[in-house]
ZASE-86046 format. One record per residue (C-alpha): residue number from 1; x, z, y. Coordinates in steps of 0.5 Angstrom, whole numbers, plus 500, padded with zeros to 3 digits. Example, Ala and Ser with C-alpha at 12.3 -4.5 7.8 and 13.67 -1.06 7.14 Angstrom:
BEGIN
nr_px_pz_py
1_525_516_491
2_527_514_498
//
This chain:
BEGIN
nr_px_pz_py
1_282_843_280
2_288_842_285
3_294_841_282
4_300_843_287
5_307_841_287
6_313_846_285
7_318_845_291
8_325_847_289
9_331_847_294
10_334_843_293
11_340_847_297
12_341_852_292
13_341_849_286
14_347_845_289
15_350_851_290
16_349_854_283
17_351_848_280
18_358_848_284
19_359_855_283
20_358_855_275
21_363_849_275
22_368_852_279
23_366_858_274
24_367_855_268
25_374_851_270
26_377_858_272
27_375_860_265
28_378_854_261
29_384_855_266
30_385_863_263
31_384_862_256
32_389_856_256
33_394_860_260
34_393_866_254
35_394_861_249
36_399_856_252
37_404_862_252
38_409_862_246
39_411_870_247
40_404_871_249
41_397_872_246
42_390_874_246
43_388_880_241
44_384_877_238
45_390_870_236
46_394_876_235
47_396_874_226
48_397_882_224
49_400_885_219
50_397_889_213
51_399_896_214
52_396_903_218
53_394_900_225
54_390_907_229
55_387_902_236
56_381_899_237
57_381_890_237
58_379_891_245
59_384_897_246
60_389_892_246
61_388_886_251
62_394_882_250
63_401_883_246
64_409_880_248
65_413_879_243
66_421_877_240
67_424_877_234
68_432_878_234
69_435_875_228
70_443_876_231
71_442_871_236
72_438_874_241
73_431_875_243
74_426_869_242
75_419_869_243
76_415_869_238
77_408_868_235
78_406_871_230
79_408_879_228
80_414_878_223
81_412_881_216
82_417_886_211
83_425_885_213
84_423_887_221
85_422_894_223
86_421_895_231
87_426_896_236
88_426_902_240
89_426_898_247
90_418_896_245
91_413_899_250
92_407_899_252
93_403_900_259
94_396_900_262
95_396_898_269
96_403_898_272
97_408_895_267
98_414_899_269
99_410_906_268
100_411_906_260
101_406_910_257
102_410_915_253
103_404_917_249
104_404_911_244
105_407_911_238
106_411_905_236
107_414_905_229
108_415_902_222
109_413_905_216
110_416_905_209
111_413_897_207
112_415_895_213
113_409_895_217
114_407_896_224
115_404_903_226
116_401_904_233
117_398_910_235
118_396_914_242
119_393_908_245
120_388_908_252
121_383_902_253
122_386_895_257
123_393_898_253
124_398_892_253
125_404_893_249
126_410_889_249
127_414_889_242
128_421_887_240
129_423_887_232
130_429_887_229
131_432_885_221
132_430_893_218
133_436_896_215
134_435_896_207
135_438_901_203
136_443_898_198
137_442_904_193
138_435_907_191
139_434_915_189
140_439_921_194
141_444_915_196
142_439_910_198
143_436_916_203
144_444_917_206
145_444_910_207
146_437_910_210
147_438_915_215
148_445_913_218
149_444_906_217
150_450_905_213
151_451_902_206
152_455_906_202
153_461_903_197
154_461_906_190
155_467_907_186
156_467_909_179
157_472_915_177
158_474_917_170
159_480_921_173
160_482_923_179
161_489_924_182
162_490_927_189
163_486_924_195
164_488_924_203
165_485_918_206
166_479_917_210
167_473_915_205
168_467_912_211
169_463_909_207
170_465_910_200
171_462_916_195
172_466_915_188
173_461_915_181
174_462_920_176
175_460_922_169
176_456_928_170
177_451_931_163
178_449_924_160
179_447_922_168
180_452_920_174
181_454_924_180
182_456_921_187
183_462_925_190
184_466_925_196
185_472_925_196
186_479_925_201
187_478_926_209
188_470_923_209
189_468_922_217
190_460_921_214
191_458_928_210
192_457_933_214
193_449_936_215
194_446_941_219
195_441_945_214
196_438_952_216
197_439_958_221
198_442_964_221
199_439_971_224
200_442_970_230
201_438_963_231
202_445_959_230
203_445_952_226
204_449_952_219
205_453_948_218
206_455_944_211
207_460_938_208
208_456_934_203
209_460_935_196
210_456_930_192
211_450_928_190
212_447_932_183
213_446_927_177
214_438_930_179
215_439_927_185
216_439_934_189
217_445_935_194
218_450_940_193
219_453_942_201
220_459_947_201
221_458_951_207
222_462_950_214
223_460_955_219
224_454_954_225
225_453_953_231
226_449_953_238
227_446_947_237
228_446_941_231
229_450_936_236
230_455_942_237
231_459_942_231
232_462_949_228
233_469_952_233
234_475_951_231
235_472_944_227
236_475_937_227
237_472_930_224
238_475_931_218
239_475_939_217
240_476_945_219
241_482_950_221
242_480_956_222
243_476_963_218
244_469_961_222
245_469_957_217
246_468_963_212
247_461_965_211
248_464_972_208
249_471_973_211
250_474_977_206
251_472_979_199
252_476_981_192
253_472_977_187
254_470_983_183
255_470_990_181
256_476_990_178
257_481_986_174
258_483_989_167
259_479_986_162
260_476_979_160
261_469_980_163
262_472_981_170
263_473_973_170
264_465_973_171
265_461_972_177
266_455_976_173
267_460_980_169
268_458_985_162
269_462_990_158
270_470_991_156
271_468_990_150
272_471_987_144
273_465_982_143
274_465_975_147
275_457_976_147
276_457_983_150
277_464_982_155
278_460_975_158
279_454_978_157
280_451_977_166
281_448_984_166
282_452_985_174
283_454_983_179
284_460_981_181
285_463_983_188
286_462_976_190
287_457_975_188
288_453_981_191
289_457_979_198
290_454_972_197
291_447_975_198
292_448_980_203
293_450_973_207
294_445_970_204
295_440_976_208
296_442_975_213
297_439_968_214
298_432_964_215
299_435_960_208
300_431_965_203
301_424_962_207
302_427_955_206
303_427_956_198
304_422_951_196
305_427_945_199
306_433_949_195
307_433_948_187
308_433_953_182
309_434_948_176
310_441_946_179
311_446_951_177
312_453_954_178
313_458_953_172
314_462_960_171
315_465_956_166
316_468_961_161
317_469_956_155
318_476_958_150
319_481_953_153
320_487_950_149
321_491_956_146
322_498_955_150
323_503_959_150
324_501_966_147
325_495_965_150
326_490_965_144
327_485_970_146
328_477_969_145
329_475_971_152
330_474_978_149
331_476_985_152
332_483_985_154
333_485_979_149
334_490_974_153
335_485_968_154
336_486_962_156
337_479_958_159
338_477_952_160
339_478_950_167
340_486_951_166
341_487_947_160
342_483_941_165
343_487_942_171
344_493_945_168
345_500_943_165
346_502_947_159
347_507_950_164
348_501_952_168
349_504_948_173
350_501_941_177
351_497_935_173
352_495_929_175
353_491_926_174
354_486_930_171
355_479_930_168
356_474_935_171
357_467_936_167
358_461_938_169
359_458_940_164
360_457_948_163
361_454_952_157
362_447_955_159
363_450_963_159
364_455_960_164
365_450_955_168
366_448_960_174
367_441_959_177
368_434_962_180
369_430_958_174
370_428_960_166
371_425_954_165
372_427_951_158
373_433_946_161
374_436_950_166
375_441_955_166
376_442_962_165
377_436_965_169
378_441_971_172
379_441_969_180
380_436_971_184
381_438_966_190
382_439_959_189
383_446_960_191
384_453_959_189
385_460_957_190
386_465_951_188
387_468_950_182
388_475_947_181
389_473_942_177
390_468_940_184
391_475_941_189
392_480_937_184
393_473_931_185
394_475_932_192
395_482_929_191
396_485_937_192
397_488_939_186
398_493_944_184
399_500_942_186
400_504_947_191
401_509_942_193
402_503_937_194
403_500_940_199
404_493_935_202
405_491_939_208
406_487_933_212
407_483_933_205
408_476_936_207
409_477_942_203
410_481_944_206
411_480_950_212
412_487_953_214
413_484_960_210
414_484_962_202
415_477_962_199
416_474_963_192
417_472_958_187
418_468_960_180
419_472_958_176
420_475_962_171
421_483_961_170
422_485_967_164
423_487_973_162
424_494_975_161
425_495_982_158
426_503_983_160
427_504_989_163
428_501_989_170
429_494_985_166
430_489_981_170
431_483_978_170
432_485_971_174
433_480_965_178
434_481_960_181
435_482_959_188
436_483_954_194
437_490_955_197
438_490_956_205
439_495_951_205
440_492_946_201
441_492_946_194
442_488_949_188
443_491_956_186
444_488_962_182
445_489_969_183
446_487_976_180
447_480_977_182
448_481_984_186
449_487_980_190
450_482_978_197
451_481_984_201
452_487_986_204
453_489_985_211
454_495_981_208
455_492_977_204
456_484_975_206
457_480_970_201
458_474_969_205
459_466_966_201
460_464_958_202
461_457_958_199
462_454_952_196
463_447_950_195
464_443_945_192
465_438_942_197
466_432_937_194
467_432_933_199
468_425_930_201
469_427_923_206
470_425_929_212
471_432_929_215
472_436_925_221
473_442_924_223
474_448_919_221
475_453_923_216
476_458_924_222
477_462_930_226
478_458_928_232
479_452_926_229
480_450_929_223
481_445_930_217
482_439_934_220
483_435_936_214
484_427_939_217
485_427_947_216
//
């Protein structure tokens, strides 16, 4: 047998041998390029952070990335932890960097963790984190803060005196029923929300009262407008001047005016029984104008986000006997109720300072709910008005010659609370309520005085929204709290 020898070129063998040695030197050259940049990093060198990251390891190709502790941008290695959040100018591109891909969702969740979603193949993204806000307070108050990127000042209340300054900021504790609730006081710039449509399709809006002791939101209403950065005609920064701020612009409160149980936002009979004469059975006049108003927008589909447990306190409670007001609330018994013997002297004159209570009987307590703990069951739309208590809270208290205009309760119109004030039984006898002046003062006033041409009392309804960490919005006239509908 012939052994034959293998002839090799020896040509190309050097060719082959060059080009796998330029080949091999170019990728060297590219992964110390990807790996030498201190801002710049392959995926795969990339330390990530736990959380809900919706790519693909080859979907993302490379990563830039800068962290700003207050001293401007630096680049960075390793994708920062809990305490930073992403800065709105992140971005990501496929070919062209100055093309950015606007279907990519650049977040931080709740835990503080990067969220990545709509990425396309070759994807490169360029991340830019900031320290993360932190909320100084837990519950309702921490999502305020959260929303509008503001820590609130809290100061603690046991009485209150009048109050006209501007309070940014700043929310007040109160006791309320064993537990505490945060009011806002004075001229605030940070509590306004825009909550629900009317049947015309224009936005409601509202001023935030305070935070319940159950964490819901009480808002008074404010008027509405055409759009949510479009605050209601006739507004200011710290108020509102004009009737568009009523929801109903002229109402007597009640059916008539000569017996106790008129003095009821439900009222019953003229009966010489306590029980039978607040008894709830009807309707007042305000009441009924409430739910047309009521009606006549898209709140009735937005129940779920309103609560039926936090109620409306009609407070019909005896006050102290002062003068020959020493009824028991019965018939046509001169009657004194609590809310005057609270917000009154003996003179029926100015107090200060005062003690509002928020706490209420259940047959006073006005909700949607039966449940055991709840009020009286008697409303069928979870809406209600102002008590004196809450408009005194509010810095506004009942002192004509102390008139506190730039306070945000006050509009430049009268408008009913429901808070019961008395029942004098002289000889023009009447059923009297508290009102909000339109001059700036807590007054009150017979219940079937508000429906004439010279004197129009107009109807700011109140609601309870339970809030669900779905809302916008930083508190202020020009940007205010958008809840979702």
């Amino acid at each position: 047998m012939k052994i034959e020898k293998l002839e090799v070129n020896s040509k190309k063998v050097k060719v082959a041998f060059i080009l796998g040695i330029i080949l091999t030197a170019s990728i060297f050259i590219l992964i110390n390029y990807l790996t030498s940049k201190a801002n710049y990093r392959n995926t795969q060198s990339v330390e990530l952070i736990s959380g809900n990251i919706t790519y693909t390891v080859p979907d993302l190709n490379a990563i830039a990335m800068y962290k700003n502790d207050g001293s401007g941008d630096k680049p960075i290695t390793t994708m920062p932890g809990v305490g930073y959040e992403l800065d709105t100018r992140s971005y990501c591109y496929t070919t062209n960097p100055s093309e950015h891909d606007t279907e990519v969702n650049l977040s931080t969740d709740d835990n503080g963790n990067l969220v990545i979603g709509g990425l396309k193949k070759g994807s490169k993204c360029f991340f830019y984190f900031k320290k993360a806000f932190k909320p100084q307070h837990s519950g309702t108050l921490g999502m305020l803060e959260k929303a509008s990127k503001s820590n609130f000042t809290v100061t603690s209340l046991t009485s209150v005196t009048k109050d006209q300054t501007s309070t940014k900021g700043k929310v007040y504790s109160y006791s309320e029923n064993g537990g505490t609730t945060y009011v806002f006081r004075g001229a605030p710039k940070d509590n306004w929300a825009v909550f629900g449509k009317d049947n015309n399709g224009n936005y409601i809006w509202w001023r935030i009262v305070r935070i319940n002791s159950d964490g819901t939101l009480r808002m008074i209403y404010t008027g509405t407008s055409t759009a949510t950065n479009t605050p209601p005609t006739g507004s200011t920064a710290t108020q509102t001047k004009n009737a568009i701020v009523m929801a109903v612009t002229s109402t007597k409160y009640n059916v008539s005016y000569k017996n106790n149980t008129y003095v009821g936002y439900y009222y019953g009979s003229e009966s010489g029984n306590y029980t039978q004469t607040h008894s709830n059975s009807s309707p007042s006049t305000i009441a009924t104008a409430v739910k047309t108003w009521y009606g006549g927008t898209n709140l009735g589909s937005l129940s779920s986000k309103l609560s039926g447990h936090t109620g409306f306190c009609n407070d019909r409670r005896i006050g102290t006997s002062r003068e020959s007001y020493t009824g028991d609330g019965s018939g046509a018994n001169q009657t004194i109720y609590a809310p005057s013997s609270r917000l009154t002297n003996t003179s029926w004159d100015y107090l200060s300072p005062v003690v509002p209570d928020l706490s209420c009987n259940k047959n006073d307590l006005f909700t949607t709910s039966t449940d055991a703990g709840s009020g009286n069951g008697a409303l069928d739309i979870p809406v209600g008005l102002i008590t004196a208590d809450e408009v005194a809270l509010a810095g506004m208290l009942y002192d004509s010659d102390g008139k506190v205009t730039s306070n945000y309760m006050h509009v430049g119109e009268y408008y009913w609370t429901m808070s019961p004030s008395g029942y004098n039984s002289y000889a023009s006898s009447y059923a009297n309520v508290f009102r909000v002046a339109g001059t700036g003062y807590l007054d009150y006033d017979n219940v079937y005085t508000g429906a004439t041409t010279f004197e129009k009392y107009g109807v700011r309804p109140v609601i309870n929204v339970i809030p669900d960490n779905n809302f916008t919005g930083a508190g202020t006239y020009q940007n205010p709290y958008v809840f979702a509908t």
